[in-house]
N, C-alpha and C positions, 0 to 999 in steps of 0.2 A: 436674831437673838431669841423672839419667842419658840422660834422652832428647836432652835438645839437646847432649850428650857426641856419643851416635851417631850424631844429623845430622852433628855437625861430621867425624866419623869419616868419613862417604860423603863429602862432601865433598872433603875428603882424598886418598878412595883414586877419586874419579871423575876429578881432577886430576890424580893420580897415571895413571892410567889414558889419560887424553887427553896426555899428555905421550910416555910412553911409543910411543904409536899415532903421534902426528906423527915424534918422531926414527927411529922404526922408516924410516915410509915416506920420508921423509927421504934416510935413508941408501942406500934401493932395496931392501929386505930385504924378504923376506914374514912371516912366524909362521913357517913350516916351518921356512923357512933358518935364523932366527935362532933359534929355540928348539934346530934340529939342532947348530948351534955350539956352543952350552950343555948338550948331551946331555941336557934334558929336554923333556917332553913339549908338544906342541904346544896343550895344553888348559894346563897352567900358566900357558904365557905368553899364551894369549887371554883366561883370566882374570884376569890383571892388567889389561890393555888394555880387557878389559870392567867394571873396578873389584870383582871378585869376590873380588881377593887381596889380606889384609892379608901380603905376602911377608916371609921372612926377610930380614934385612939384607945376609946373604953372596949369597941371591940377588937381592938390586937390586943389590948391586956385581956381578956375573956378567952381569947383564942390560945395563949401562952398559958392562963390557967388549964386551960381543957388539957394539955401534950402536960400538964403538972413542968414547965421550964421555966426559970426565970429569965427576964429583959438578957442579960449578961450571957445566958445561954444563947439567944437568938441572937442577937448582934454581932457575937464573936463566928455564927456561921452562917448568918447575912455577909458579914463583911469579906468572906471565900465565896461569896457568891456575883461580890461585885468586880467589874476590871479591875487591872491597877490600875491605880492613879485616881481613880474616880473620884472627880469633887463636884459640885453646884454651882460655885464659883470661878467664875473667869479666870482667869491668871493676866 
């Protein structure tokens, strides 16, 4: 059970991660530019985008400021980034 917890977990954050990567580029930003708008380091934000970071909440809201998207914008292409079906919960 704890194990197919942490699959789900990568999962998660490699979604998370490939979400991130497309709005980035998207926007035209690189990692430097947009991590320098956040005043943090250029290795935070590649770890995200490489799914290395389970981030705090205050910084995925700071990282959605920086690409200027809202919650509603990332979720709806997080959620094309997940399998189908994909829950947390057992069935």
């Amino acid at each position: 059970m704890q194990e197919d917890i942490k699959q789900k977990r990568k999962i998660l954050l490699k979604a998370v991660a490939a979400t991130f990567q497309k709005l980035r580029t998207e926007k035209g930003k690189s990692i430097s530019l947009a991590a320098n708008e956040l005043n943090i380091s250029k290795s935070i934000w590649s770890d995200v985008e490489l799914g290395k970071n389970d981030m705090q909440f205050s910084t995925f809201l700071r990282m959605l400021e920086a690409l200027d998207i809202t919650p509603e914008q990332f979720f709806t292409e997080f959620r094309a980034n997940l399998p189908p079906g994909f829950c947390f919960i057992e069935e």
